[in-house]
Structures are given as structure tokens and as C-alpha cells.
C-alpha positions as a Markdown table, in Angstrom:
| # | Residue | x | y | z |
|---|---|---|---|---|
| 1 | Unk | 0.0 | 0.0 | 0.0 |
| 2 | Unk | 1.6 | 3.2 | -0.8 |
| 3 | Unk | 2.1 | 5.6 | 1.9 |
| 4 | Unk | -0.4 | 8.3 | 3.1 |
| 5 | Unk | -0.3 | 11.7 | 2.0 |
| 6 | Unk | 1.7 | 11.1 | -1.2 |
| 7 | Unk | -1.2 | 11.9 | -3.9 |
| 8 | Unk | -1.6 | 14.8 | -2.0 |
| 9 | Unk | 1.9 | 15.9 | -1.7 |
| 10 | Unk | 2.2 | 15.7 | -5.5 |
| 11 | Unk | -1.1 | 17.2 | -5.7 |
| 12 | Unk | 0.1 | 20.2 | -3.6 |
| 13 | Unk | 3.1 | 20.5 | -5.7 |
| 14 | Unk | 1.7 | 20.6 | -9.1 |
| 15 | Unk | -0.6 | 23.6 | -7.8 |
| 16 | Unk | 2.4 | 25.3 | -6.4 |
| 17 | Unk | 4.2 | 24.8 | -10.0 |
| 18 | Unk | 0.9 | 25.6 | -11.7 |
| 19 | Unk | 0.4 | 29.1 | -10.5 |
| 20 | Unk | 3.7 | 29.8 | -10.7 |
| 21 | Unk | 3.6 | 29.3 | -14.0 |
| 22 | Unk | 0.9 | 32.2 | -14.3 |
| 23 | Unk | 2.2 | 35.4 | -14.4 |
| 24 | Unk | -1.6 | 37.0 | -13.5 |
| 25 | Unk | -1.2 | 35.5 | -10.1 |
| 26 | Unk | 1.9 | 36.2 | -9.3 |
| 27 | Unk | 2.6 | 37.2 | -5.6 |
| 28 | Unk | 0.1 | 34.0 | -4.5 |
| 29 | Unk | 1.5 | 32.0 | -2.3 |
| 30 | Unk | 1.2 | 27.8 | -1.8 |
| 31 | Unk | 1.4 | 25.9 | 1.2 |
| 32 | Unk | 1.3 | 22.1 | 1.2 |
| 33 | Unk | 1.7 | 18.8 | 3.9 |
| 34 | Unk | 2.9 | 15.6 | 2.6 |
| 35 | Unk | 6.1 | 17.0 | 0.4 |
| 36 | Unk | 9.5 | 17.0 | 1.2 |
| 37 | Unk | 10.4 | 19.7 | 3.1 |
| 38 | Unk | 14.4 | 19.2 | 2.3 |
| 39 | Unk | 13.6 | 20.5 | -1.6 |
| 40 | Unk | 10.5 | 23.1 | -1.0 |
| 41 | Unk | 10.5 | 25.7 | 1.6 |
| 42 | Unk | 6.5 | 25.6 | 1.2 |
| 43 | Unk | 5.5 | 21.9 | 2.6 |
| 44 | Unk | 4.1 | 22.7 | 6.0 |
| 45 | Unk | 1.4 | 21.9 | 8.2 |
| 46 | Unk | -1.5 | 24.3 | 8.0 |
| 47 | Unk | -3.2 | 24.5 | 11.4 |
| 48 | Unk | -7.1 | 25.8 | 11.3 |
| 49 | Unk | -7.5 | 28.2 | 14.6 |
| 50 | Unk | -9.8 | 30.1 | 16.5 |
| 51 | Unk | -8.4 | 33.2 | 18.1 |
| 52 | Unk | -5.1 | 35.3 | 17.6 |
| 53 | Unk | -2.1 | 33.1 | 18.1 |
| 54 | Unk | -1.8 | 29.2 | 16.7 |
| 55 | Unk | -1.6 | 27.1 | 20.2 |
| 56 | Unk | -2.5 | 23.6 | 20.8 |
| 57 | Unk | -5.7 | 24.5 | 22.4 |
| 58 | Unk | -6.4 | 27.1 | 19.9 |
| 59 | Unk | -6.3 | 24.7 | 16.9 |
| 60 | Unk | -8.9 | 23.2 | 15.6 |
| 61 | Unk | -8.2 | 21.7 | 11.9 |
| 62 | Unk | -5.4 | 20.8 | 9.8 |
| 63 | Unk | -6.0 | 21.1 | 6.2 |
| 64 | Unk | -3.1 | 19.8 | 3.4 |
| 65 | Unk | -3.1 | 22.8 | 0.9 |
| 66 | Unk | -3.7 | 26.3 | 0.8 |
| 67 | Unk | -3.2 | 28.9 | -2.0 |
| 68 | Unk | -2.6 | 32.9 | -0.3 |
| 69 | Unk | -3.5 | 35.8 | -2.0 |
| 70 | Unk | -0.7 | 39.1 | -2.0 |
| 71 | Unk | -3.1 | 40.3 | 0.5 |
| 72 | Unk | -2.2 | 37.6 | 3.4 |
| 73 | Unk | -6.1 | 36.4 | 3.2 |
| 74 | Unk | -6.9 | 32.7 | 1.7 |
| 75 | Unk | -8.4 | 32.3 | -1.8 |
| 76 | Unk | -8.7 | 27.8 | -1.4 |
| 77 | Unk | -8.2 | 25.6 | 1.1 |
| 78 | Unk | -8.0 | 21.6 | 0.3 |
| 79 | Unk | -8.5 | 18.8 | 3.1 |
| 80 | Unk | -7.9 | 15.4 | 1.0 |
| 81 | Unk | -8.7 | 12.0 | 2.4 |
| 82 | Unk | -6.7 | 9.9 | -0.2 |
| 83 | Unk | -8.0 | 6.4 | 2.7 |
| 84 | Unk | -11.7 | 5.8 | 2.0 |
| 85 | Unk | -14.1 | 7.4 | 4.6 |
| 86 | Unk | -17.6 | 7.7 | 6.2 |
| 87 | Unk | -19.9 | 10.8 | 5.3 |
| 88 | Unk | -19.5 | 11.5 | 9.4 |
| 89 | Unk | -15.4 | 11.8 | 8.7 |
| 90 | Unk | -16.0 | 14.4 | 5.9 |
| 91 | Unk | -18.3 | 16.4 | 8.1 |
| 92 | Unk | -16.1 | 16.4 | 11.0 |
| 93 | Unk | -13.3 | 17.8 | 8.1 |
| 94 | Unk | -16.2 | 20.5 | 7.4 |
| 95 | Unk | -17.1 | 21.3 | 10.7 |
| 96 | Unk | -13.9 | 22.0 | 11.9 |
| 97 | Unk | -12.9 | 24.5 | 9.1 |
| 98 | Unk | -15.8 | 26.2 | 9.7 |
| 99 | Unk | -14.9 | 26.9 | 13.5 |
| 100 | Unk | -11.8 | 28.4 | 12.3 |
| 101 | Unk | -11.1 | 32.1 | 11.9 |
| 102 | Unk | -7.5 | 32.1 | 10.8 |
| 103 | Unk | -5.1 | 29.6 | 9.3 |
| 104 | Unk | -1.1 | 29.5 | 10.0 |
| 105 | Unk | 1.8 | 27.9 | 9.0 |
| 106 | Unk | 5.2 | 27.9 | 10.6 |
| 107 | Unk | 7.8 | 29.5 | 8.4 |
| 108 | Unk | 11.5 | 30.3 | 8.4 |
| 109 | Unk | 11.7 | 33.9 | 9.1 |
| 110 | Unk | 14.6 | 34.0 | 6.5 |
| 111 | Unk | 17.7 | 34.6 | 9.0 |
| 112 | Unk | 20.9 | 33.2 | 10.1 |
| 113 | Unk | 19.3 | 31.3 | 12.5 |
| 114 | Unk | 16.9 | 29.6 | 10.6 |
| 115 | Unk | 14.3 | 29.9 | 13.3 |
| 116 | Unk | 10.3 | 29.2 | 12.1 |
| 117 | Unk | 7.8 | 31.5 | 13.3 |
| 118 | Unk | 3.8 | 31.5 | 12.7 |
| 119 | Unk | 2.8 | 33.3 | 9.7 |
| 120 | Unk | -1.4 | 34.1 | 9.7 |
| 121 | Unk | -3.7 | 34.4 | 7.2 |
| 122 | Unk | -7.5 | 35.6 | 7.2 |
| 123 | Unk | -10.8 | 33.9 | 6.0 |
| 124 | Unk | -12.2 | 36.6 | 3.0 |
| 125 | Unk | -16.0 | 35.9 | 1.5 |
| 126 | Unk | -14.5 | 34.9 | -1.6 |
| 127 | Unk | -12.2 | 32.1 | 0.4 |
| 128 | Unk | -13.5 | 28.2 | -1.2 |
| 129 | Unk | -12.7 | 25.0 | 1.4 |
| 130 | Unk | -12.6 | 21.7 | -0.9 |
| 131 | Unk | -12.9 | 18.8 | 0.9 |
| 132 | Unk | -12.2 | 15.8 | -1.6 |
| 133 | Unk | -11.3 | 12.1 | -1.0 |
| 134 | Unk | -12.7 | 8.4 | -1.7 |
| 135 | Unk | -15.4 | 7.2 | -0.1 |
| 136 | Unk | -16.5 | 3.4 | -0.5 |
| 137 | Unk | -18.8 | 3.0 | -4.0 |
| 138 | Unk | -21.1 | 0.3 | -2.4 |
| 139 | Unk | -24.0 | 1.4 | -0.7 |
| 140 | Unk | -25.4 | 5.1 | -1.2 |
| 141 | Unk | -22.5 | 7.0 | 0.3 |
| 142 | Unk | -21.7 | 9.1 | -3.0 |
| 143 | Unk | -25.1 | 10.1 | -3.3 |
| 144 | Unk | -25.6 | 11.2 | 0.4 |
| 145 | Unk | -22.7 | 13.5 | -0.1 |
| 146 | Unk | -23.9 | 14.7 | -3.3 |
| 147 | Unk | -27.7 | 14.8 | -2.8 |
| 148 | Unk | -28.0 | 15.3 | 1.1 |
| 149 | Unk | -24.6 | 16.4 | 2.8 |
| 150 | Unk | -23.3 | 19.3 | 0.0 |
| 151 | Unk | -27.0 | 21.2 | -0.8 |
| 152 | Unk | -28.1 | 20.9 | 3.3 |
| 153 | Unk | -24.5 | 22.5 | 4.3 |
| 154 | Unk | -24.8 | 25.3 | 1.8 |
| 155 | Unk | -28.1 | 26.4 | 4.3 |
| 156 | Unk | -26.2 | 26.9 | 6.8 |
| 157 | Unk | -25.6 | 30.6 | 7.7 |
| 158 | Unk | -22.2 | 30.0 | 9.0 |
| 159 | Unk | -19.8 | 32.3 | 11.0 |
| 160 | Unk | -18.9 | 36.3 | 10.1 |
| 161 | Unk | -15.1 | 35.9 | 10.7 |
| 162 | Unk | -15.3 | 32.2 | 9.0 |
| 163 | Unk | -15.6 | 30.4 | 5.9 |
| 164 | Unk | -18.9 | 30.8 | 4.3 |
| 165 | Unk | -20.9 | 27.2 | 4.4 |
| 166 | Unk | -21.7 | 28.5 | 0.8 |
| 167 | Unk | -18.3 | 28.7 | -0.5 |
| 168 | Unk | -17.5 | 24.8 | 0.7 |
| 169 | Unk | -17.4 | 22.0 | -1.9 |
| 170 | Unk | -17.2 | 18.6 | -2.0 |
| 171 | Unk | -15.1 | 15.9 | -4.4 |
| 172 | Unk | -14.8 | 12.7 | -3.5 |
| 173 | Unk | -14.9 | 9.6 | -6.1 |
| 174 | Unk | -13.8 | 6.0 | -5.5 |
| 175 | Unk | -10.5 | 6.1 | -5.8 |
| 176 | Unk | -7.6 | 8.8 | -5.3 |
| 177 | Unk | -6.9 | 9.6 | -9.0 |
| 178 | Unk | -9.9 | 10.3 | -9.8 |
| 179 | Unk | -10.2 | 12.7 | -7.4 |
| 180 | Unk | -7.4 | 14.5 | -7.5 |
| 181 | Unk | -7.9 | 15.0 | -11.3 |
| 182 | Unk | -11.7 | 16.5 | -10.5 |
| 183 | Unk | -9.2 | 19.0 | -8.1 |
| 184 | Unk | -6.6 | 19.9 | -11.1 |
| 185 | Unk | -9.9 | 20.5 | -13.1 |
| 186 | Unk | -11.2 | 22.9 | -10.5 |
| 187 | Unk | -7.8 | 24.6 | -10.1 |
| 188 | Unk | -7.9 | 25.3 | -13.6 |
| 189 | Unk | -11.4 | 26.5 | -13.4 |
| 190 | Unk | -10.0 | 29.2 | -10.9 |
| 191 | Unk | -7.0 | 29.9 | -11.9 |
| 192 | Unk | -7.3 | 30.2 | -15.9 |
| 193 | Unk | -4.6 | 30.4 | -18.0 |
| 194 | Unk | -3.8 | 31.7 | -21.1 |
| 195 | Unk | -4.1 | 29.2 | -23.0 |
| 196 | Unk | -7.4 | 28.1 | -21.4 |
């Protein structure tokens, strides 16, 4: 069985090499888990928190990609499940996103030293959460999440410093690659090139 997290660490890579590719988005920023942090100063752990300062009681979520806008607030946010799960998994991933009022990662602050320190960025009304992963194909899982879970959750009125339940979508196929492509195709969506 390959290991966890690698389809999303490529995953995070080829959006950081994507929109760096773009010269319209150029001061965005990607952040991604699963990578090898020897080679790319941007694999980190991004921590979901509620309040001013990222602590261990403050945290709430952990999500595995995140593209920044120049402004220091977050445009998309991805928590991938590449391990089949239960409709109750995804909307514990959902619910605790939506608690969260800022999202940090722990940088180098660029000196001798080496030393990492918190970096924080806001929740705009433009930011998108995509929760994607595989979920079993027996049984009526895919169309709970499509039919049931997704169109009840964009009811929700949601928080006023959070992610809007509105602006939360969910991709989730039977099997990794599949997935992950639907997320390429969304990126694309958002992020247009030239050439699109």
C-alpha cells in the first residue's frame, strides 16, 4: 500500500508549480503537507485556529493545501482523504474549518538562524474549502454526499469571521486519482490560463 499523503503531496506540488507558471497570479503563495520539506521551503502543516495566536488548544483543523492571495487572506483551502471514509469523517473535516477564523503555517523567518515562526492568514468571502477524497462505491455514500450532505450544508448561515458554508465543496470519487484530477480541473477553473 503506498504511503499516506503522497497523492496529495504531488497534488500540492503541481498547484504550487501551476500558478507559478501564471504570471496573473503572481505574488500568490502555496502551502502544502505531505512534500519533502528538504527541496521546498513551502510543505508545512496548515493549522485551522480560532483566536489570535496558533496554540494547541487554539487549533482546531489541519487542512493539506492552501493557495494565499498578496493580501495575506486565503483564496482555497484543500483537506484530501486519499483512505476511503464515512460521510460522518467528511463532516467532522467540514465542521472544523468552519470553526476556524484564521489559518497558520510555521515558516523560516529567513535569518541566520533559521528559526520558524507563525505566519497568519484571514478567511475573506471569496475564500473556497474543498474537501475531496474516496469514499466506498457500495451502498449510497456518493449520493448522500452529493444529494444530502453538499446542498443541506450550503443552508447553513455560518460564522462572520469564518468560511462561508456556501463557498465549501465537496469531491470525492472512488478512488484517489480520480479525485485528484476532479481538483486539477477545479484549479484550472479558478485559476485560468492563457491558454485556457
Amino acid at each position: 500500500m503506498a504511503k499516506q499523503g503522497v497523492n496529495t503531496g504531488a497534488f500540492g506540488k503541481w498547484v504550487s508549480e501551476y500558478l507559478t507558471s501564471l504570471a496573473a497570479y503572481a505574488g500568490y503563495k502555496v502551502y502544502y503537507d505531505h512534500g519533502d520539506t528538504t527541496v521546498e521551503s513551502n510543505v508545512v502543516a496548515t493549522k485551522g485556529i480560532f483566536g489570535d495566536k496558533a496554540t494547541n488548544l487554539t487549533r482546531l483543523a489541519d487542512v493539506d493545501v492552501i493557495i494565499v492571495k498578496p493580501d495575506d487572506t486565503i483564496r482555497l483551502l484543500f483537506e484530501i482523504e486519499e483512505r476511503p471514509v464515512s460521510p460522518k469523517k467528511i463532516l467532522g473535516n467540514v465542521l472544523a474549518c468552519l470553526l476556524c477564523n484564521r489559518f497558520a503555517v510555521k515558516v523560516s523567518d529567513n535569518t541566520r538562524t533559521k528559526k520558524k515562526k507563525q505566519k497568519y492568514f484571514g478567511i475573506a468571502d471569496d475564500t473556497v474549502l474543498l474537501v475531496a477524497g474516496v469514499v466506498p462505491t457500495s451502498g449510497a455514500r456518493l449520493k448522500k454526499i452529493c444529494d444530502t450532505i453538499q446542498p443541506r450544508m450550503h443552508l447553513l448561515s455560518g460564522l462572520k469571521d469564518a468560511i462561508r458554508p456556501a463557498n465549501i465543496h465537496l469531491y470525492f470519487t472512488g478512488d484517489i486519482r480520480s479525485t485528484i484530477h476532479d481538483l486539477k480541473e477545479d484549479v484550472k477553473r479558478r485559476f485560468p490560463g492563457p491558454w485556457s
